[in-house]
N, CA, C and O atoms as a printed pandas DataFrame, in Angstrom:
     atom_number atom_name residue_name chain_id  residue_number  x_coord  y_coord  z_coord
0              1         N          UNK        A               1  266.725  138.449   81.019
1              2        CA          UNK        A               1  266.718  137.157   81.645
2              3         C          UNK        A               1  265.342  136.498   81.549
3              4         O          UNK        A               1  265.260  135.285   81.742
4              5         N          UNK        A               2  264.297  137.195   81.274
5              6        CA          UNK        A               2  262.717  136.704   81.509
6              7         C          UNK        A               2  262.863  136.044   80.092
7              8         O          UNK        A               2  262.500  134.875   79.969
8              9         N          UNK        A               3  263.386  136.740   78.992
9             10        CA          UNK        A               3  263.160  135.877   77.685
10            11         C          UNK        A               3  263.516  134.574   77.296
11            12         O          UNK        A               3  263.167  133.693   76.510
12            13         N          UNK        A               4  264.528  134.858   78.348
13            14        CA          UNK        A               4  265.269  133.137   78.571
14            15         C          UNK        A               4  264.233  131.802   79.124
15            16         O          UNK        A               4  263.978  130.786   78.477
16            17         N          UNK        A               5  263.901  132.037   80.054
17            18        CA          UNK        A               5  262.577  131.548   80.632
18            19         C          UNK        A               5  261.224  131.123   79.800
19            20         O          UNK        A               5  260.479  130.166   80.009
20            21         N          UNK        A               6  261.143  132.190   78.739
21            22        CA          UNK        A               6  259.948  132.006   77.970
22            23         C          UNK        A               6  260.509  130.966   76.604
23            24         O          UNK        A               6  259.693  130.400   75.877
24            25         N          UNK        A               7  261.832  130.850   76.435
25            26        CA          UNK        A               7  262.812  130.123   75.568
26            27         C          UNK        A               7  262.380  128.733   76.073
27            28         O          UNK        A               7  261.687  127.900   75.489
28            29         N          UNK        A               8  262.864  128.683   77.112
29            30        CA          UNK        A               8  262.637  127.061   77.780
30            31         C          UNK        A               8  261.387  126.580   78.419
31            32         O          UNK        A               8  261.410  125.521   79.048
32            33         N          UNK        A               9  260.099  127.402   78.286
33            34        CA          UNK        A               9  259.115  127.188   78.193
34            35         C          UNK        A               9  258.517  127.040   77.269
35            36         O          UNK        A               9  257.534  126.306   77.367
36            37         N          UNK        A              10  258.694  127.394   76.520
37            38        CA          UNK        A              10  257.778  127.240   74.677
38            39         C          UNK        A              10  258.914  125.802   74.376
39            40         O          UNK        A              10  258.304  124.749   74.184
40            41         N          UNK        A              11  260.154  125.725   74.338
41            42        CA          UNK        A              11  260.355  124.549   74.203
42            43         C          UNK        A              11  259.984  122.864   74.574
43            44         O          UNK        A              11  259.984  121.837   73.896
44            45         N          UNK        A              12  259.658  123.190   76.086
45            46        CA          UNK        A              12  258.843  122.348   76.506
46            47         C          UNK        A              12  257.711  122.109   76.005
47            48         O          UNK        A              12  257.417  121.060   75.432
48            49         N          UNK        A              13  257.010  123.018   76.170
49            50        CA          UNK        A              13  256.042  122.722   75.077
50            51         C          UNK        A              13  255.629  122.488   74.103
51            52         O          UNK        A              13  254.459  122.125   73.975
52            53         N          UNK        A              14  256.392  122.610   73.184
53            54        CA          UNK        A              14  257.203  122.021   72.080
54            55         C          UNK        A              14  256.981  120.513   71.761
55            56         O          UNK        A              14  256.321  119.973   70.873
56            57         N          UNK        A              15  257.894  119.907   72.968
57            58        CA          UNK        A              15  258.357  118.493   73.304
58            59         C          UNK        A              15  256.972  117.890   73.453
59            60         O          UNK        A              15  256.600  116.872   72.870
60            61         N          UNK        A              16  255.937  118.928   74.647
61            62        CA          UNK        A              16  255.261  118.068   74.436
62            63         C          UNK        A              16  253.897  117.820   74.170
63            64         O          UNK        A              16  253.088  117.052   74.690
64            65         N          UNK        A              17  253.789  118.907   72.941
65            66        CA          UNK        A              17  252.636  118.985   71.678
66            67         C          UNK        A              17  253.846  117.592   71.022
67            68         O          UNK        A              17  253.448  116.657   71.717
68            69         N          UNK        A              18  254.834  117.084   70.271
69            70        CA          UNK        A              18  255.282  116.579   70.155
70            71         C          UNK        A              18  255.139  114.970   70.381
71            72         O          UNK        A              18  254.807  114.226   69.458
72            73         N          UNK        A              19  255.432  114.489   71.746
73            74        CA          UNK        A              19  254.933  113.428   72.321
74            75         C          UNK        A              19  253.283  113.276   72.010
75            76         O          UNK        A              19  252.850  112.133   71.865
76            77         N          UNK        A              20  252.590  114.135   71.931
77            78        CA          UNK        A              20  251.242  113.850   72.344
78            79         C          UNK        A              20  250.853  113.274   70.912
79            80         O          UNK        A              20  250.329  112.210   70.582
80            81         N          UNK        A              21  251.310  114.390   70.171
81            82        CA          UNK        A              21  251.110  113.870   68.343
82            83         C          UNK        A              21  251.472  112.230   68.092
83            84         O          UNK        A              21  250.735  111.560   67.367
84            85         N          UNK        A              22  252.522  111.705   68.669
85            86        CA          UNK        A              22  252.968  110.528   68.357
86            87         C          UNK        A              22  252.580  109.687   69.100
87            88         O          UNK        A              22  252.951  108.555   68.793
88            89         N          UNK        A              23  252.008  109.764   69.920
89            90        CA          UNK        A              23  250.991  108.961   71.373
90            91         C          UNK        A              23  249.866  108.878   70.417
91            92         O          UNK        A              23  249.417  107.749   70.224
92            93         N          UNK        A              24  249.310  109.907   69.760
93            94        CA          UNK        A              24  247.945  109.964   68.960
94            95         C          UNK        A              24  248.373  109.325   68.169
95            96         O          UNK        A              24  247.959  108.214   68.500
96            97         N          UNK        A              25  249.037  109.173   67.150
97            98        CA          UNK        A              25  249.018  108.653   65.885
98            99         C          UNK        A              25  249.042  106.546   66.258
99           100         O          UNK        A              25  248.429  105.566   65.835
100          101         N          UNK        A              26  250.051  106.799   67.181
101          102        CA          UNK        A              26  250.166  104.981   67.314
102          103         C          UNK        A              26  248.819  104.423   67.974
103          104         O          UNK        A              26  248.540  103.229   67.862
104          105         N          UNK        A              27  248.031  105.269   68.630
105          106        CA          UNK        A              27  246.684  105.142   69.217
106          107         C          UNK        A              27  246.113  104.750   67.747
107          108         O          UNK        A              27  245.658  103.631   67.511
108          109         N          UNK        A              28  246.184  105.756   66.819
109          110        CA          UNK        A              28  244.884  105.685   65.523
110          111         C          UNK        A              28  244.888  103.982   64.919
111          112         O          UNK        A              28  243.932  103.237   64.706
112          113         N          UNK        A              29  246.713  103.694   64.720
113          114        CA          UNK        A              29  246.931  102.650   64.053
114          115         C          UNK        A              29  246.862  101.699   65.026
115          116         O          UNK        A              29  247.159  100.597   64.564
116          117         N          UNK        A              30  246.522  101.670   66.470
117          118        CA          UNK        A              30  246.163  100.229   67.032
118          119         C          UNK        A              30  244.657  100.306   66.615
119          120         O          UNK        A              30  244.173   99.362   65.990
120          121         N          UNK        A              31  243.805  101.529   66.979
121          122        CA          UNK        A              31  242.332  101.199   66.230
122          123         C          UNK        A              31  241.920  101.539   65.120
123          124         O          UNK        A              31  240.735  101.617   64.797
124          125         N          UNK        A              32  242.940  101.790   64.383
125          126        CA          UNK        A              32  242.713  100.598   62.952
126          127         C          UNK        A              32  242.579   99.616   63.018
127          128         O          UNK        A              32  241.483   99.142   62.718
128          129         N          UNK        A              33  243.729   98.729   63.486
129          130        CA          UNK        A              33  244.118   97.373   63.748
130          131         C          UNK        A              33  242.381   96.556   64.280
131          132         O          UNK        A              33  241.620   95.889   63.579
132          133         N          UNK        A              34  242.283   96.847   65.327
133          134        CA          UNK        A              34  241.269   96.605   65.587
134          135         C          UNK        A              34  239.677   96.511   64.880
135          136         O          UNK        A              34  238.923   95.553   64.713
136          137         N          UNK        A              35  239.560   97.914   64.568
137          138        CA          UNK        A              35  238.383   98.214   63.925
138          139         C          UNK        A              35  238.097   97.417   62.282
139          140         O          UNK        A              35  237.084   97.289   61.594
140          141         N          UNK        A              36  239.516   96.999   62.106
141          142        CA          UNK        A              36  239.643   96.495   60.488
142          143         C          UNK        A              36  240.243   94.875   60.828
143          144         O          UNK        A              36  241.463   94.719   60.786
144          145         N          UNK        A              37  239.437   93.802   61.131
145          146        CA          UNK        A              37  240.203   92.389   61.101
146          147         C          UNK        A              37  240.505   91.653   60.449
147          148         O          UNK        A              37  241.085   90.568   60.506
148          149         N          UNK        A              38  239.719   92.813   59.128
149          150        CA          UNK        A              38  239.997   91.367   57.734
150          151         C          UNK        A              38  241.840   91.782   57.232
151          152         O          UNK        A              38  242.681   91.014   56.766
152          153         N          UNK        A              39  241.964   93.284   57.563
153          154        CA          UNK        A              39  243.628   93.556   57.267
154          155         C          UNK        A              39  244.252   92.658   57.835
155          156         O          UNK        A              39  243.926   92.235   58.944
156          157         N          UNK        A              40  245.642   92.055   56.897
157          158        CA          UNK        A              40  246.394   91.436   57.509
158          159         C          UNK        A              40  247.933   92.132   58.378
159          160         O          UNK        A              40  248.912   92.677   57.866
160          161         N          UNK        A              41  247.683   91.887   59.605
161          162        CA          UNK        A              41  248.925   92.613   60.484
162          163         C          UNK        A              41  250.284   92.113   60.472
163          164         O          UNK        A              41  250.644   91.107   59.861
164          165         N          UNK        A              42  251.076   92.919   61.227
165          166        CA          UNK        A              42  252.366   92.822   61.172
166          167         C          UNK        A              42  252.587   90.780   62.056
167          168         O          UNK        A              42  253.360   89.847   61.835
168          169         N          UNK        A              43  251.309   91.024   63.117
169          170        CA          UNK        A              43  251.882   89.375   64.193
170          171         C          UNK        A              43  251.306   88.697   62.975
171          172         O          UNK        A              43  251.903   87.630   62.834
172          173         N          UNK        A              44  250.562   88.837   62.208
173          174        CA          UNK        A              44  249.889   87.528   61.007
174          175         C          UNK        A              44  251.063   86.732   60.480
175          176         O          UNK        A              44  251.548   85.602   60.419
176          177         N          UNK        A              45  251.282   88.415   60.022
177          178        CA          UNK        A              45  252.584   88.257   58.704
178          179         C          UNK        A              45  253.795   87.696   58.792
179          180         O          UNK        A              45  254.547   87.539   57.830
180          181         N          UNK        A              46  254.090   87.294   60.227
181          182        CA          UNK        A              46  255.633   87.619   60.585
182          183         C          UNK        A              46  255.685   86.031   61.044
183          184         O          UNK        A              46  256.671   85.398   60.668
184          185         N          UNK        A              47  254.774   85.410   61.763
185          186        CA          UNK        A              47  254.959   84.006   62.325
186          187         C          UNK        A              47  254.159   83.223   61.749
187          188         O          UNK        A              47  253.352   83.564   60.885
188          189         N          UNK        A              48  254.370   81.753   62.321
189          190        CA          UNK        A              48  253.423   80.636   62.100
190          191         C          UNK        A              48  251.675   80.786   62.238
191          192         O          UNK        A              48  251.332   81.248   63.327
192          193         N          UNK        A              49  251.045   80.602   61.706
193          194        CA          UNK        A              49  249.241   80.073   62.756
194          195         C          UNK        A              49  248.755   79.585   63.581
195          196         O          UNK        A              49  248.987   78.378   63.648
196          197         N          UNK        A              50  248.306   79.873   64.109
197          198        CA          UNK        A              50  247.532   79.347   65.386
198          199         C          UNK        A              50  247.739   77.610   65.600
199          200         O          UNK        A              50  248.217   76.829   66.422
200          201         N          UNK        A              51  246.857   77.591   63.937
201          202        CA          UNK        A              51  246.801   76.347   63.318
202          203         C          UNK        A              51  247.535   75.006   63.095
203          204         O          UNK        A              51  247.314   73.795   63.076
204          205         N          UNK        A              52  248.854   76.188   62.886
205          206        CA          UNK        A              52  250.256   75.477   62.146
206          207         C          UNK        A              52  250.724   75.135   63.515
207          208         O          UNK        A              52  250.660   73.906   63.557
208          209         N          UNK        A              53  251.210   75.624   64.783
209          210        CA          UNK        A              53  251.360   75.629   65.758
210          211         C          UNK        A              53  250.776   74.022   66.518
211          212         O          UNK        A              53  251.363   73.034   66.959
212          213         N          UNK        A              54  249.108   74.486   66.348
213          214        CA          UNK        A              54  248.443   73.369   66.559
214          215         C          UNK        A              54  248.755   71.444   66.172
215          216         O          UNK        A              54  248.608   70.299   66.601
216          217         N          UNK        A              55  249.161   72.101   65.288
217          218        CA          UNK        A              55  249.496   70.757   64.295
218          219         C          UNK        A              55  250.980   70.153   64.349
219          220         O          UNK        A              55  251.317   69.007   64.053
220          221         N          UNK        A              56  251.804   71.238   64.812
221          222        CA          UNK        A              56  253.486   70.759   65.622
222          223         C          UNK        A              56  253.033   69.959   66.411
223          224         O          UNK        A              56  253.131   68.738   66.292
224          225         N          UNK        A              57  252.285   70.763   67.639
225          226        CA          UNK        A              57  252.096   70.558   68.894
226          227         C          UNK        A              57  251.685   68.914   68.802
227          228         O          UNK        A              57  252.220   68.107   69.562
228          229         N          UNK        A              58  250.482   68.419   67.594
229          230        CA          UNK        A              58  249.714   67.267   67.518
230          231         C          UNK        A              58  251.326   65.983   67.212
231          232         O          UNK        A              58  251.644   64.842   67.547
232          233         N          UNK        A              59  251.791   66.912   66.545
233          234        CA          UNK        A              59  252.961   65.839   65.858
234          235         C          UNK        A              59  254.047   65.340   66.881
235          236         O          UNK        A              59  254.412   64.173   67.023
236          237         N          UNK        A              60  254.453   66.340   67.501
237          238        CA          UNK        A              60  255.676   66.006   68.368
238          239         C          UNK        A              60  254.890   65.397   69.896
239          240         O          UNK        A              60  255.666   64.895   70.710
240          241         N          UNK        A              61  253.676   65.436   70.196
241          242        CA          UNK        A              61  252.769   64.313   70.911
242          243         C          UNK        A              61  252.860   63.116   70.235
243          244         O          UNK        A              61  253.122   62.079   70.845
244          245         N          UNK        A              62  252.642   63.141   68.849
245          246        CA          UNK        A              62  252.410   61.648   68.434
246          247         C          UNK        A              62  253.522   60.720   68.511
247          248         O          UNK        A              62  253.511   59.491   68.588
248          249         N          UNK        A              63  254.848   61.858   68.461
249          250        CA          UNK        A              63  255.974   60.603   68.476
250          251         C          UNK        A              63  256.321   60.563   69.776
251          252         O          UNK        A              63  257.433   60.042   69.866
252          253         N          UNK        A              64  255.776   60.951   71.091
253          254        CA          UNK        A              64  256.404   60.422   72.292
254          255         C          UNK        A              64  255.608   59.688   72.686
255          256         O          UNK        A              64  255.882   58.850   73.546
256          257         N          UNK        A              65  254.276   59.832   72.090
257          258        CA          UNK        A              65  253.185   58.247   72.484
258          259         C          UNK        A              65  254.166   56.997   71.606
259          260         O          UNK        A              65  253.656   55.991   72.098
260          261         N          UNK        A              66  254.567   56.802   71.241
261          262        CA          UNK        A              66  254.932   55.821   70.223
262          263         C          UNK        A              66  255.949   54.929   70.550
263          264         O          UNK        A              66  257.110   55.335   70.590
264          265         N          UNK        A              67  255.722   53.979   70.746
265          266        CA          UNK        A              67  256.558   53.019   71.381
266          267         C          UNK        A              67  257.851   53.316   70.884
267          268         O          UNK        A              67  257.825   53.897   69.799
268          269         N          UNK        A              68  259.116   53.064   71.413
269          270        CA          UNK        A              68  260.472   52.866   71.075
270          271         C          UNK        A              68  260.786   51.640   70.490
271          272         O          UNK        A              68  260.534   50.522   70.940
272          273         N          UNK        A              69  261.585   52.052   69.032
273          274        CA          UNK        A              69  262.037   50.626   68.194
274          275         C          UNK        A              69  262.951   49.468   68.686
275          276         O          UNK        A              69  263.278   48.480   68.028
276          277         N          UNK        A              70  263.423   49.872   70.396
277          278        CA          UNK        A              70  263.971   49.041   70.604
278          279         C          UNK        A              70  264.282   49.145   72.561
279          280         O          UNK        A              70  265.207   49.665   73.185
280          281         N          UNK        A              71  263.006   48.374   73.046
281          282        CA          UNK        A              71  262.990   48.488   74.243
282          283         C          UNK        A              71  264.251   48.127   75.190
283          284         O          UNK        A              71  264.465   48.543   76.328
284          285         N          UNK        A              72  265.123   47.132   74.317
285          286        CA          UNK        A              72  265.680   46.238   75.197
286          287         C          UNK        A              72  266.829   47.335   75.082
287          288         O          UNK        A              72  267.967   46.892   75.239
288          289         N          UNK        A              73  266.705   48.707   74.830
289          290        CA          UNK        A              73  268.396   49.624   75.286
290          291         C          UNK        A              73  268.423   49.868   76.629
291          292         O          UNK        A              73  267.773   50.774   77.150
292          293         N          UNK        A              74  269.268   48.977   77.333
293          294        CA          UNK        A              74  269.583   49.457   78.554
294          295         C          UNK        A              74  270.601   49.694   79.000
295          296         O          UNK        A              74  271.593   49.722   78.272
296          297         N          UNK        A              75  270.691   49.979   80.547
297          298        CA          UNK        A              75  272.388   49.950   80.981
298          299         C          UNK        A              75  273.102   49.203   80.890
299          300         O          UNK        A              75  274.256   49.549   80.638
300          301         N          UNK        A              76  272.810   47.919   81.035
301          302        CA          UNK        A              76  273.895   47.236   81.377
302          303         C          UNK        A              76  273.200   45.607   80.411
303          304         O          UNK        A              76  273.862   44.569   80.395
């Protein structure tokens, strides 16, 4: 019965040399990420720019400053 015990103890431990390895590794590749800024990342790659963003943002301002082609739509 004791060997049983030492079964489900080394397994655990197992699990979690396991976890720790994969806790480490995603640790290394955030400081990569970091340590390296000229690499281009997965948020670069995947969406718009800062920039591009910037420049919606400027556009869809410009057309609600902008007068309406035709004031006189009303209710009634």
């Amino acid at each position: 019965m004791s060997w049983q015990l030492w079964v489900v103890i080394a397994l655990i431990a197992a699990g979690v040399v396991i976890l720790a390895v994969t806790r480490m590794r995603h640790a290394q590749h955030v400081f990569d990420d970091i340590t390296r800024p000229d690499s281009p990342t997965e948020r670069s790659r995947s969406g718009p720019s800062g920039d591009e963003i910037a420049r919606a943002r400027i556009r869809s301002m410009d057309r609600r400053t902008e007068p309406e082609a035709s004031p006189s739509r009303g209710h009634g």
